[in-house]
N, C-alpha and C positions, 0 to 999 in steps of 0.2 A: 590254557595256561601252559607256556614253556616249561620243562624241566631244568630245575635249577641245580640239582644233586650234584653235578658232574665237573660245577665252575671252580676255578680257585676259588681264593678267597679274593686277591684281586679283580679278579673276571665278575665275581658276586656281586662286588662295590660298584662296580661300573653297571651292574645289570639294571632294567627299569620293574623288574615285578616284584609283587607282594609274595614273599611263601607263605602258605598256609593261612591264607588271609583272613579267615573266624576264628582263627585258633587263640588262645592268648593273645586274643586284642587287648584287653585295660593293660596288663603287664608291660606288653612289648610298647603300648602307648606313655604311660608312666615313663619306663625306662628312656625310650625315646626323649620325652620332654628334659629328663634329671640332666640326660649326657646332655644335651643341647644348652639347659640352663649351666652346667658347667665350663663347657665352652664358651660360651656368653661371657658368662662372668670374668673369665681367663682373657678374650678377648679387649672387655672393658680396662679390664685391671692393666695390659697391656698398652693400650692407648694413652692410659692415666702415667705412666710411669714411663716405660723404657722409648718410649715414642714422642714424649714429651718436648723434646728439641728438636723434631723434628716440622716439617711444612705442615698444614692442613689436611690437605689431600695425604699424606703418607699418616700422619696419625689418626686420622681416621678410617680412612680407607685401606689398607691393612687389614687393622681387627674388624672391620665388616666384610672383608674378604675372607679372611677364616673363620668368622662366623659363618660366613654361607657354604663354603665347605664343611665346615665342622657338623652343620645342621644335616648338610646330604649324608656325612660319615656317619652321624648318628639314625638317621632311617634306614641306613643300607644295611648297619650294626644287625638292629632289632630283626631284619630279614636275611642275615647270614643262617643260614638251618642249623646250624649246631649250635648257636648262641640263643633262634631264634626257638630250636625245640627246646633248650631249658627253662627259657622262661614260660613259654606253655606247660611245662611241667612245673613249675612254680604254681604257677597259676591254679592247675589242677588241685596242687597240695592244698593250696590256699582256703580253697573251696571246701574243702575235708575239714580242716579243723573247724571246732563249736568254740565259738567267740563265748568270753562273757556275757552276762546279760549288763544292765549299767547300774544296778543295786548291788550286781553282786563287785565291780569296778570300784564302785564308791567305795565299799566297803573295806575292798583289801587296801585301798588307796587311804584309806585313814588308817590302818593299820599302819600300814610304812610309815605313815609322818607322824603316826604318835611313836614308835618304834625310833625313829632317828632322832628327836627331839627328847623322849627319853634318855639315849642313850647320848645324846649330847651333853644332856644335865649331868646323867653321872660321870662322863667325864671332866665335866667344867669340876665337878664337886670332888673329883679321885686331885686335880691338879691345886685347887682353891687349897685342901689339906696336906699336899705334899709341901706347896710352896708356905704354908704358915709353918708345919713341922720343920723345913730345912732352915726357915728363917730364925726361929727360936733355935734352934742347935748352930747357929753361927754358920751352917755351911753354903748357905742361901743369904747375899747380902742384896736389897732392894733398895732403892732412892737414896745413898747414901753417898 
C-alpha cells in the first residue's frame, strides 16, 4: 500500500487507496453513506426546483452528475487521514461506552414522558387559573 501522509488534500481526492482500511470501517462507512445521502437529496431537490425549466437531459443529468461526484467526494472524505483518523477514534470511543441495557431504556423512557406530560398538566392548570383569575378581575376580556 502507497503512502498517503504526504498528499494535499487535493492530491488525496484524486488518490485510488483505502487509508487504514480495518480501522473504523462501520464509522467511516455510516459516514460515507449520510454525506452521500445528503448530496443525493441536494441533488434531487435540485432537479425538482432550480432546473425545472430547463431540457430533460440538463434536469436530470446535472444532479446525476453531481451526485457521482459528490458520491467519489464522499469516499475520498472518509479516507482523507485526518478526517479519516477521527472517525476511528470515534469509533474507538464508541466501543468504550456501556450502553444501557433495554429495561433499563424503558425505564428512564417512561420517566421522561410521565415527567413532560406532568409537567404539561401543571402548566395547562398554572394558565386554566390565571386566565379565570384575570377574567373575573376584568383585566382578561374572552369571547366578548
Amino acid at each position: 500500500m502507497a503512502k498517503t501522509e504526504n498528499l494535499s488534500f487535493w492530491g488525496e481526492l484524486s488518490a485510488l487507496s483505502v487509508y487504514k482500511r480495518s480501522q473504523g470501517r462501520m464509522t467511516r462507512q455510516i459516514t460515507a453513506v449520510a454525506i452521500g445521502g445528503v448530496i443525493c437529496i441536494g441533488a434531487y431537490t435540485l432537479s425538482q426546483s432550480l432546473l425545472m425549466n430547463f431540457t430533460r437531459p440538463v434536469q436530470f443529468g446535472l444532479p446525476v452528475s453531481l451526485a457521482v461526484v459528490g458520491a467519489w467526494f464522499a469516499f475520498r472524505l472518509v479516507n482523507y487521514p485526518r478526517f479519516a483518523e477521527f472517525l476511528i477514534a470515534v469509533e474507538a470511543e464508541m466501543n468504550k461506552v456501556s450502553w444501557a441495557s433495554r429495561a433499563e431504556l424503558i425505564r428512564a423512557t417512561l420517566v421522561v414522558l410521565f415527567t413532560m406530560f406532568f409537567l404539561g398538566f401543571v402548566l395547562y392548570l398554572y394558565d386554566f387559573l390565571w386566565m379565570r383569575l384575570l377574567s373575573l378581575i376584568g383585566v382578561l376580556q374572552i369571547g366578548e
